[in-house]
SEFIGU-505014 format. One record per residue (C-alpha): residue number from 1; x, y, z. Coordinates in nm, 3 decimals, m for minus. Each point is the difference from the previous one (the first is absolute). Layout:
# SEFIGU-505014
ATOM; NUM; X; Y; Z
...
This chain:
# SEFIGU-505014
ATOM; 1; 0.000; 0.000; 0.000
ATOM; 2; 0.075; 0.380; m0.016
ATOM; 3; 0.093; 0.201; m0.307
ATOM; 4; 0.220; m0.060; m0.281
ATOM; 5; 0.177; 0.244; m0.278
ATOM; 6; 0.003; m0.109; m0.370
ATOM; 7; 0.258; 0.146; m0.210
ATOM; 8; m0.097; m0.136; m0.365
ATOM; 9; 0.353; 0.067; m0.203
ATOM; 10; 0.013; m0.213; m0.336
ATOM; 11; 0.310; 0.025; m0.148
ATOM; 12; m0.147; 0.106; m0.373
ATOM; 13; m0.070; 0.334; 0.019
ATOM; 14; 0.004; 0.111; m0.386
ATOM; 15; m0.052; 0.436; m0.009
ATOM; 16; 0.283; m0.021; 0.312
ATOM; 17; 0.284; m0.284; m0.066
ATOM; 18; 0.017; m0.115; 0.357
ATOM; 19; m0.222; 0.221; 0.145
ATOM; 20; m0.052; m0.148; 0.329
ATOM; 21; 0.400; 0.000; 0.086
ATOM; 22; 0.135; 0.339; m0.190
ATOM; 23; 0.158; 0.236; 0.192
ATOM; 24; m0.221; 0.264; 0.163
ATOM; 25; 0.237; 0.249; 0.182
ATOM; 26; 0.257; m0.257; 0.093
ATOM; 27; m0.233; m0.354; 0.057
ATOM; 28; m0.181; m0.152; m0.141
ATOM; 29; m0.363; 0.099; m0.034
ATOM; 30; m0.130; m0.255; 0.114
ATOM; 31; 0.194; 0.043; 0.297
ATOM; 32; m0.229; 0.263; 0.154
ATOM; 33; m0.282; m0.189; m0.006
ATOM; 34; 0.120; m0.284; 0.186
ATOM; 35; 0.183; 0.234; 0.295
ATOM; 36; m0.303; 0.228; 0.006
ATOM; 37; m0.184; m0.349; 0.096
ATOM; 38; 0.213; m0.104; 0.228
ATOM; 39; 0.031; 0.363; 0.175
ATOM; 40; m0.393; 0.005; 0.050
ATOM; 41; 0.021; m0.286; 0.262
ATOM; 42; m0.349; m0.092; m0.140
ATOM; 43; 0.050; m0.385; m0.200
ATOM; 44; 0.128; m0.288; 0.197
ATOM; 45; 0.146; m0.100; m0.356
ATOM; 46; 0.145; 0.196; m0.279
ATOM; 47; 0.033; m0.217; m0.325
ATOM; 48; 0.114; 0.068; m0.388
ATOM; 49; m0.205; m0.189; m0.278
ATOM; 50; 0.235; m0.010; m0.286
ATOM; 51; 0.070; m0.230; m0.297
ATOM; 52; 0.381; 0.104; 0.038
ATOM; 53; 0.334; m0.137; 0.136
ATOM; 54; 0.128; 0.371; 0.012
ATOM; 55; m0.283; 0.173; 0.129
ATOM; 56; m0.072; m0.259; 0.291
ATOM; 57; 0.367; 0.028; 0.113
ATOM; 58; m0.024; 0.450; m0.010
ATOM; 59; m0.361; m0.105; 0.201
ATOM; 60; 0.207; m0.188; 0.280
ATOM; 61; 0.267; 0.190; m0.045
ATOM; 62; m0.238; 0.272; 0.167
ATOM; 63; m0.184; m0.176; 0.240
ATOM; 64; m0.303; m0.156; m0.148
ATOM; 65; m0.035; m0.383; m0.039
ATOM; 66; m0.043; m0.215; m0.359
ATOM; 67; m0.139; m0.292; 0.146
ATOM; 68; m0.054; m0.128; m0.352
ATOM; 69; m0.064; 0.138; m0.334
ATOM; 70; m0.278; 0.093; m0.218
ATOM; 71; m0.135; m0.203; m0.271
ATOM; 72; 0.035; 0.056; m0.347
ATOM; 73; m0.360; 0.028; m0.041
ATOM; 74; m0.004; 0.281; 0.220
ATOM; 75; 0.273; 0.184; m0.188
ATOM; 76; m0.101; 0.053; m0.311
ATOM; 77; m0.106; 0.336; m0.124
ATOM; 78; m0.345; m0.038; 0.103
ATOM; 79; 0.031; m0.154; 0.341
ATOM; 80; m0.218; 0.255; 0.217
ATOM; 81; 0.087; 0.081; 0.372
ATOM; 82; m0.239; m0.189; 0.104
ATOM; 83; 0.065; m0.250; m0.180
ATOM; 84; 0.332; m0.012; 0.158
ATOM; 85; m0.092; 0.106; 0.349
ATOM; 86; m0.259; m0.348; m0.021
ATOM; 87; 0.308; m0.197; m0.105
ATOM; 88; 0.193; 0.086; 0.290
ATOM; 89; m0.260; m0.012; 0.296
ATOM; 90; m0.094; m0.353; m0.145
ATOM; 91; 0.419; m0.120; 0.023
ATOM; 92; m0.082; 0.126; 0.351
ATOM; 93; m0.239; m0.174; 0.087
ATOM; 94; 0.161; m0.348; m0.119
ATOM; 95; 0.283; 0.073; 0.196
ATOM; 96; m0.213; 0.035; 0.278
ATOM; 97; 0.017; 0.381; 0.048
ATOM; 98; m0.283; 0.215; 0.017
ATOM; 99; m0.076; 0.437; 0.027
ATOM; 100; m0.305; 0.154; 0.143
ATOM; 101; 0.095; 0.273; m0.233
ATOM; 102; 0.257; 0.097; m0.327
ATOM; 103; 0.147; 0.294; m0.138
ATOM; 104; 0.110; 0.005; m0.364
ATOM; 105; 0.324; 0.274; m0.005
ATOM; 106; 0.082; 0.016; m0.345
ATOM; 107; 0.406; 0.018; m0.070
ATOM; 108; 0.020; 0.345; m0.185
ATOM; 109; m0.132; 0.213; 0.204
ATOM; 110; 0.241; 0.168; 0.210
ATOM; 111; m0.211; 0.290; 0.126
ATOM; 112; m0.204; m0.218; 0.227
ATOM; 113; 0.029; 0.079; 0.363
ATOM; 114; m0.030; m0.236; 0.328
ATOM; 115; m0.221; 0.309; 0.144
ATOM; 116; m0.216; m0.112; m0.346
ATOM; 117; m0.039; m0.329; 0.061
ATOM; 118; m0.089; 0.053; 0.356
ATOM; 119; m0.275; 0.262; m0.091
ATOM; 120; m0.125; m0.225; m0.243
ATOM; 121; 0.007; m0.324; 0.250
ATOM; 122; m0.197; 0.220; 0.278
ATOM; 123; m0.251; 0.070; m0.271
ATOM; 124; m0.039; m0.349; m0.127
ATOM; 125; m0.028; m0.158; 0.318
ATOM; 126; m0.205; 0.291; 0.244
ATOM; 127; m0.236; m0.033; m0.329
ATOM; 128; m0.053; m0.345; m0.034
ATOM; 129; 0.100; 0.066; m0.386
ATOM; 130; 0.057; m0.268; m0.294
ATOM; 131; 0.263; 0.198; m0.108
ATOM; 132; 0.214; 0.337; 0.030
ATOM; 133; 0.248; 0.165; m0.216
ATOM; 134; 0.109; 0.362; m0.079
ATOM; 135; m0.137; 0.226; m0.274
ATOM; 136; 0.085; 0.304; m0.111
ATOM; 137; m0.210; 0.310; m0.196
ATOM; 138; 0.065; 0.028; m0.361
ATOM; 139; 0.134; 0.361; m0.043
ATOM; 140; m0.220; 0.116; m0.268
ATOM; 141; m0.333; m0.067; 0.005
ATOM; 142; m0.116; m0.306; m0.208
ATOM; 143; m0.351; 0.148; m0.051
ATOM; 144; 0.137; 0.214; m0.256
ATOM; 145; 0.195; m0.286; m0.219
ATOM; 146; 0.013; m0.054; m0.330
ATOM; 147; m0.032; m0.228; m0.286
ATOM; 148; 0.156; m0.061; m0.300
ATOM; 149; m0.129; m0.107; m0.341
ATOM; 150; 0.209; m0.185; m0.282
ATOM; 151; m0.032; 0.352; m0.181
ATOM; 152; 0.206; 0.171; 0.322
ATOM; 153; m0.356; 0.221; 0.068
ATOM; 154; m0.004; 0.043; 0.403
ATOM; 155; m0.349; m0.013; 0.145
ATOM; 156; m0.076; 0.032; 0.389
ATOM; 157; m0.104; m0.317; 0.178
ATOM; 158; m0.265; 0.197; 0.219
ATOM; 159; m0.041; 0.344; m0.206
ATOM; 160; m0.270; 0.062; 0.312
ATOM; 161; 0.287; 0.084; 0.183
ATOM; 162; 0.219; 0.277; m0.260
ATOM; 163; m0.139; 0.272; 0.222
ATOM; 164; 0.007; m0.128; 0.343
ATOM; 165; 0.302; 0.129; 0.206
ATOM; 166; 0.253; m0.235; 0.150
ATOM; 167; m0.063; 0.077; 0.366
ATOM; 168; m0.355; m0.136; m0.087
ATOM; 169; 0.066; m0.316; m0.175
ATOM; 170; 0.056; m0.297; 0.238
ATOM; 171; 0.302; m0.129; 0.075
ATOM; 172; 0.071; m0.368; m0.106
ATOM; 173; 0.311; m0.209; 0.069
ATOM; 174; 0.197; m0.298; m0.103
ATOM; 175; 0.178; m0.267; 0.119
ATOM; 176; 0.369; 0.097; 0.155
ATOM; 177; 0.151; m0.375; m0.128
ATOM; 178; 0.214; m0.042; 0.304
ATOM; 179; m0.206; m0.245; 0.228
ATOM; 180; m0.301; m0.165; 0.121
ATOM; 181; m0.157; m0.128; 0.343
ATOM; 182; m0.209; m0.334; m0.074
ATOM; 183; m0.180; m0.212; 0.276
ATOM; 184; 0.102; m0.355; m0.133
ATOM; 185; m0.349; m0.148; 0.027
ATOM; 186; m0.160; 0.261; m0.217
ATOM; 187; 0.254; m0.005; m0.205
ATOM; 188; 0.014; m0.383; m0.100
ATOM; 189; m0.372; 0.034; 0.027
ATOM; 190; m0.042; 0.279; m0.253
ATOM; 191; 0.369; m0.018; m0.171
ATOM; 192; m0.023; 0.453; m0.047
ATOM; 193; 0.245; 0.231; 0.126
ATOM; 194; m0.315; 0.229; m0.034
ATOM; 195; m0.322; m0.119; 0.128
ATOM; 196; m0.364; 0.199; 0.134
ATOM; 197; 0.175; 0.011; 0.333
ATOM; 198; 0.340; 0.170; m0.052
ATOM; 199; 0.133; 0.321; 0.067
ATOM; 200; 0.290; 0.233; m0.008
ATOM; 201; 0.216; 0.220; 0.115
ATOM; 202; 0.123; 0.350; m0.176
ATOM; 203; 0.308; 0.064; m0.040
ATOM; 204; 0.207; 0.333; m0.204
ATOM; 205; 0.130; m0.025; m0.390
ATOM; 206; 0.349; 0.050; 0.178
ATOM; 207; m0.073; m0.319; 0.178
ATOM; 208; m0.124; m0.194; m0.353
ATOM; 209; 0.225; m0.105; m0.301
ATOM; 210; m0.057; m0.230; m0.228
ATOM; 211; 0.279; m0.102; m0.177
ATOM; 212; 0.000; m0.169; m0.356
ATOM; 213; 0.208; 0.199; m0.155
ATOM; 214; 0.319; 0.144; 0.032
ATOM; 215; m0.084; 0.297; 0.064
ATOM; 216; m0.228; m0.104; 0.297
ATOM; 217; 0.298; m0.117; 0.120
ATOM; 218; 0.156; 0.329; 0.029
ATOM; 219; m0.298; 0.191; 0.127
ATOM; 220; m0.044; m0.305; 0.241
ATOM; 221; 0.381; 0.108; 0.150
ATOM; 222; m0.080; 0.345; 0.033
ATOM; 223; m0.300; m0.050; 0.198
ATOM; 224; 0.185; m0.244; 0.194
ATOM; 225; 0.258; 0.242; 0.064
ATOM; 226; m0.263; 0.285; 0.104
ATOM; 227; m0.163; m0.231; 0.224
ATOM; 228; 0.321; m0.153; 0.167
């Protein structure tokens, strides 16, 4: 019992050539993941799910665990998190182990904080919740997107809204990609990192990067650099 941190990290990233091991500001990226995890003091087990030699031995390198490694069905291009998350909770469970609770960290996001994952794990379990993960507001307004046609002719999505002033529109938000809080019986009952009970918590677009490209990378140092 207790809670358990899944770092998914296949080995064949394809935008990023080794994405889940390059250097971010002297270790590896992943790196910061599995230390922030360990610095939180909240999983009695912090483990790497990988389909690589190299990456397992950076993982334990760092403190988390490879008890064993991921199939190759799972790491494929379209192998979901949950898909992977279910893999590992069932290798578990044959081995006898079991978690009240799991926490997917993914292994390139080094702007997650311990304070984060704390907030997040207060929320989760003070609010009985299916799931929680961070979000963050989109910085323009979607209501006033745009479209495209084949003949490059822009048209608005909602022109209801071409007059309405930004203050007034409401704000919407999107998934921050850095983790998620699942209660393991929902979640092998419903197999959704997103579910009609979840929730979130907000954080700042200084705190959010994606990074697929290489120049995510770069605005994902300075940030880290602002914040640090």
């Amino acid at each position: 019992m207790g809670n358990l941190c899944i770092i998914p990290a296949r080995g064949g990233s394809k935008r990023i050539p080794r994405k889940n091991i390059k250097d971010f500001l002297g270790k590896p990226i992943i790196a910061y993941s599995i230390e922030t995890a360990l610095q939180s003091g909240l999983f009695d087990e912090v483990m790497v799910s990988t389909d690589d030699e190299e990456i397992a031995e950076v993982a334990k390198k760092y403190g988390a665990k490879v008890p064993f490694f991921r199939s190759e069905e799972n790491s494929g291009d379209y192998a979901t998190t949950a898909d992977v998350l279910l893999e590992v909770i069932k290798k578990y469970e044959k081995s006898g182990k079991q978690f009240d609770d799991i926490c997917c960290v993914y292994p390139t996001a080094p702007l997650v904080s311990s304070k984060h994952l704390q907030e997040g794990y207060r929320k989760f379990k003070y609010e009985e919740r299916d799931t929680v993960f961070p979000v963050v507001a989109y910085t323009y307004p979607i209501w006033r997107g745009l479209l495209m046609d084949g003949e490059g002719k822009s048209s608005m999505i909602w022109p209801e809204n071409r007059n309405v002033r930004s203050q007034d529109l409401e704000t919407v938000y999107h998934d921050a990609g850095q983790w998620y809080w699942v209660q393991n019986q929902a979640f092998n009952e419903q197999k959704r990192l997103f579910t009609e009970n979840s929730s979130s918590i907000i954080l700042s677009s200084l705190e959010v990067q994606d990074i697929d490209l290489s120049s995510d990378w770069t605005i994902a140092e300075i940030k880290f650099s602002m914040l640090k």
